[in-house]
N, C-alpha and C positions, 0 to 999 in steps of 0.2 A: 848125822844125828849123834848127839853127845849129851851125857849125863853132866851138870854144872854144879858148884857148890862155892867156887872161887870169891872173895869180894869182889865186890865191885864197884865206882862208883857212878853211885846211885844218881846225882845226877844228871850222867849219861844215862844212864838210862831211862830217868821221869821224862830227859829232853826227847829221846828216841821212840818212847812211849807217846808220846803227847802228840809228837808228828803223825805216828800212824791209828792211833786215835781218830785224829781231823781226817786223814787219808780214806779211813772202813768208814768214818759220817758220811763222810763226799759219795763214796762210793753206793750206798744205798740212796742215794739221791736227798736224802733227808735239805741241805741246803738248798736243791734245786726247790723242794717242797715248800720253803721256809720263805726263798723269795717270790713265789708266787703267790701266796698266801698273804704276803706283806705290800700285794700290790696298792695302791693310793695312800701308802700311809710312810711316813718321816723312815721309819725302821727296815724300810727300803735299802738304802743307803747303807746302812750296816749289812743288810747280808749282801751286798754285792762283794763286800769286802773277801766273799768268800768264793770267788772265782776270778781267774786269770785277767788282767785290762788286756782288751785289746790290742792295743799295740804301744803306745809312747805312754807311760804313765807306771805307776808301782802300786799295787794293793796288797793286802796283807796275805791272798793265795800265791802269790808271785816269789814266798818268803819261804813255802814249805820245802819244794824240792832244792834250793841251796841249804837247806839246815837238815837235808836230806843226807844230802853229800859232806858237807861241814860234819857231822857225826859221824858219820861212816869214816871221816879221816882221822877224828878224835878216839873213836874204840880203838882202831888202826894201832894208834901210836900205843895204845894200853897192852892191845893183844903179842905186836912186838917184843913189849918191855918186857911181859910174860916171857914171851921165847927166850929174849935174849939172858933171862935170869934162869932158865931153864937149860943155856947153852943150846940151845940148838941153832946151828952149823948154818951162817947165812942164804947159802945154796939153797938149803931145804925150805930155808921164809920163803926165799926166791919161790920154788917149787908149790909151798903151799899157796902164795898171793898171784901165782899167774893159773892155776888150778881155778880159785876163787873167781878170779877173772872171768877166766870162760866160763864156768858155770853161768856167772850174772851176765854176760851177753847172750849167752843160751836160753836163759830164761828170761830176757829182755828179749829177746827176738819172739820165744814162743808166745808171746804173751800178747803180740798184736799178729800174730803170722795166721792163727786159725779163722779166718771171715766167710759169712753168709755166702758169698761169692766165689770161695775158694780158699786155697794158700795164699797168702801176702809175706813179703819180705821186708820188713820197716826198722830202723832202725833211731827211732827216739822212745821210746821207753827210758824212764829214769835205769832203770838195771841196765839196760846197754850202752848208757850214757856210764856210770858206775864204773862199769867194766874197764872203761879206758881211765877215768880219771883216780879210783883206786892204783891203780898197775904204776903209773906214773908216778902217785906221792911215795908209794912203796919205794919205787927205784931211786930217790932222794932224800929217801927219808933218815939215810945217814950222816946227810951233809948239816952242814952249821944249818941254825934256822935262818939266820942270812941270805946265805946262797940259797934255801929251799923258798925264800921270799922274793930272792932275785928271780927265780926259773918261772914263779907265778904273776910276776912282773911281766917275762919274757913271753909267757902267754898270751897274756891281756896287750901287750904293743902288737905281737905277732898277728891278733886278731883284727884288730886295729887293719893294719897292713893286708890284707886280705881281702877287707871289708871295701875298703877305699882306694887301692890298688891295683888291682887285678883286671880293672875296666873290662869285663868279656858280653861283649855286644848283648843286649837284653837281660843284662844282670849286674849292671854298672851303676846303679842307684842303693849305698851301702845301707841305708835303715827304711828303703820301702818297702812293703810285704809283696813277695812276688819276682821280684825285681833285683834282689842281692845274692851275694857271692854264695849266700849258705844254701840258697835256692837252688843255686846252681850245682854247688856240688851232690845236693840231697838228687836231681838229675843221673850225675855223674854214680854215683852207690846205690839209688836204690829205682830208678830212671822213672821218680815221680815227684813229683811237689804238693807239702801239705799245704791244702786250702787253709787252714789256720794259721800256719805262718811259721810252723815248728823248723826247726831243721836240725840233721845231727851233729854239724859239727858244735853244736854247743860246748859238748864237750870238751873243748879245746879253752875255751875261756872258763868254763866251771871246772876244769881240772883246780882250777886256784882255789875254789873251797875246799874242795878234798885237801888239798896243799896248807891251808889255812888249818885246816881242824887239825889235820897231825901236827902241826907246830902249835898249836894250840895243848894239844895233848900232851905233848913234851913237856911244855910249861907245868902243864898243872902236876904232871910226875917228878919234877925237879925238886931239889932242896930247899928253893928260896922262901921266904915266909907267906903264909896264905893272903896275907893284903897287897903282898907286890903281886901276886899273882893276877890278882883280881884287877888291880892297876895296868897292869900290864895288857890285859884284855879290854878292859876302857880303852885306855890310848888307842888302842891299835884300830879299835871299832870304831873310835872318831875322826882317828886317820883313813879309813875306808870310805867314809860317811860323806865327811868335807869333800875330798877326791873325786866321789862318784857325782855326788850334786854339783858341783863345781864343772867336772865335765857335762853334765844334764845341762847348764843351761848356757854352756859354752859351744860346744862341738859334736859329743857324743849323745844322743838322745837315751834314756832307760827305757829301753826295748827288754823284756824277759824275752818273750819269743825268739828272737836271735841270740840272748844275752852279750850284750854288748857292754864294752869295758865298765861302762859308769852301771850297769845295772848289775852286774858281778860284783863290785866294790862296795856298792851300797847294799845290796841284800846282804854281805859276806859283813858287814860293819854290824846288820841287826842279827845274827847269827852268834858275832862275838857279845855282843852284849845283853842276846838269849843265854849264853856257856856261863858269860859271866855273873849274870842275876842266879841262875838257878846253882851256881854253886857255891854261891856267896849263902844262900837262901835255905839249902840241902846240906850240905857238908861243909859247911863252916857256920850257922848257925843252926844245925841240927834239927831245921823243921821235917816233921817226915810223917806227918801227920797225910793220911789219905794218898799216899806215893804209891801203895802196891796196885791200886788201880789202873795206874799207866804204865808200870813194871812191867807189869804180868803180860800185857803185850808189848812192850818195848823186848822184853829178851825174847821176844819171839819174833820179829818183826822182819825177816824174810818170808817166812812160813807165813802168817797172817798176811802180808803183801800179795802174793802168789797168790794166794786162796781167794781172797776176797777180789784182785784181778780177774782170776782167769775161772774159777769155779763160782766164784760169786756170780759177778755178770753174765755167764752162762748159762747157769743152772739155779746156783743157792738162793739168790736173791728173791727170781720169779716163785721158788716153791716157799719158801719161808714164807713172804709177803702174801702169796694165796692164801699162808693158814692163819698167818694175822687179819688178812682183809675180811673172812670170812666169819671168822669170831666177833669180831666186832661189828661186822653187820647183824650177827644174828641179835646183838643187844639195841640192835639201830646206834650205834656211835655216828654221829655228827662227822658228813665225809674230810670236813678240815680238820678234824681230831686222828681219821685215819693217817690222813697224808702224815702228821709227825707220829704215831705210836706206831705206823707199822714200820720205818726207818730203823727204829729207836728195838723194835724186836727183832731183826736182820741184824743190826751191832750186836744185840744182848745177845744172840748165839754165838756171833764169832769170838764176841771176849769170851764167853763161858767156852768153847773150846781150846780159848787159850790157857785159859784157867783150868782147862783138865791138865795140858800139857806140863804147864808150869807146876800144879802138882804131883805130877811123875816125874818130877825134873828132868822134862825132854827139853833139849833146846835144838831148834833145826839151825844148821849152818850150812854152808855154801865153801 
């Protein structure tokens, strides 16, 4: 925990903000609420957009945790630049960014480990997915952006190769759920397979967002003029784009659940083209009209994660939601007006407690 005052920008952070925004909605079920609610009617369709496809297909929830990652590489590259203007001694980044590590696989583990049932051991949590693919753009994050684009190449074939390669009896079908290599090793680490289709080594192909967003970040801390910047982030977001759709309806299906190369490339193409909007939008046309609402938990957005993870869904959610359901029964509110205000009161405490922090300029880090 650290007192902050530094610039920064903003943003990164409206973008950081805005993802776990959508994250504390999710989490009070408020979407769940929204598409139930929406049942026989066209607007259906739009909220689905707000939970994972199935399995072959891309929907707008599929987009959060790569822009999860993609920022966490982009602060990366800022917090760095800091250091490295600071002088301080490679070694020590080293020390501080494998510290950081473990912490987020510690708190990735914790965070699914306490069940009704007992202790569990799991290992896909976005933080312990994090854990490895922060570590990784760290350790390249010196090299040209070239070669840190090669290495995130070298991922995506590796995975490739893995997926389609490795034939191991009852796991030799590389994009059926159940049936693939990531299945397999989710066996091999944690000696169970997610019924949904998760598996950890995602991480090995989403290390390239992480990889993407520090080279991203570099860019935008460079000298060159703010519109090559912005060009620069285009291009590369339409080079992702083409590539990934091109493999979708070639070879590699967009699978999120596995993240498989063409779904990595194309989430990571709407990512740059998130960075690139909002900083065209923020810090180079100066709108900053209504920003500190997604701020205020953006610079907090480990702490607000954890919380609303591991004490919300245990505890905070059910007691909040008791004293909202309860008030608004006493007025007789209409129970499809409860299902969205009592959501919507379960967020308003957790930003207002962000908003205390942010006015104590507490910022929790890892």
């Amino acid at each position: 925990m650290e007192s902050q005052t530094s610039t920064r920008l903003l943003s990164l952070d409206f973008l950081r903000g805005f993802i776990m925004v959508l994250l504390a909605l999710e989490s009070t079920r408020l979407f769940d609420n929204l598409f139930d609610l929406s049942e026989g009617y066209a607007i259906q369709s739009f909220f689905s957009q707000f939970f994972h496809h199935p399995w072959h297909g891309l929907r707008f929830w599929d987009l959060i945790q790569p822009g999860f990652m993609f920022i966490a590489g982009t602060a990366m590259a800022f917090s760095l630049h800091k250091q490295q203007q600071a002088g301080v001694p490679w070694n020590n980044q080293f020390k501080k960014a494998l510290r950081r590590s473990g912490w987020l696989f510690f708190w990735g583990v914790l965070d699914y480990a306490v069940r009704p049932g007992g202790l569990s051991f799991e290992l896909w949590d976005v933080l312990t997915q994090l854990s490895f693919t922060t570590l990784v753009a760290f350790l390249i994050f010196r090299w040209s952006s070239t070669n840190q684009l090669l290495v995130s190449a070298g991922l995506l074939l590796l995975t490739e190769l893995l997926y389609r390669f490795t034939n191991i009896p009852g796991f030799d079908q590389p994009f059926t759920d159940q049936h693939n290599f990531g299945n397999f090793m989710d066996l091999v680490l944690m000696n169970k397979i997610n019924s949904g289709g998760w598996v950890a080594i995602n991480c090995l192909p989403t290390a390239a967002h992480t990889i993407w967003g520090a080279v991203a970040g570099k860019l935008l801390l460079s000298d060159i003029s703010k519109n090559k910047k912005i060009k620069t982030l285009l291009t590369g977001a339409a080079t992702c784009l083409v590539s990934g759709f091109v493999l979708d309806w070639t070879i590699t299906p967009i699978i999120k659940r596995i993240a498989t190369s063409s779904f990595t490339l194309v989430s990571g193409g709407w990512c740059l083209i998130g960075l690139a909007l909002c900083y065209w939008w923020i810090d180079v046309k100066n709108h900053r009209r209504y920003l500190t609402f997604f701020t205020i938990i953006g610079m907090n957005s480990i702490f607000i994660y954890l919380f609303f993870e591991i004490v919300g869904h245990r505890w905070f959610n059910d007691y909040a939601g008791a004293i909202s359901n309860g008030l608004l029964e006493i007025i007789h509110a209409p129970h499809n007006l409860i299902m969205i205000i009592t959501p919507l009161f379960i967020f308003a405490a957790e930003w207002g407690l962000c908003y205390f922090l942010y006015k104590k300029k507490i910022f929790f880090k890892l």
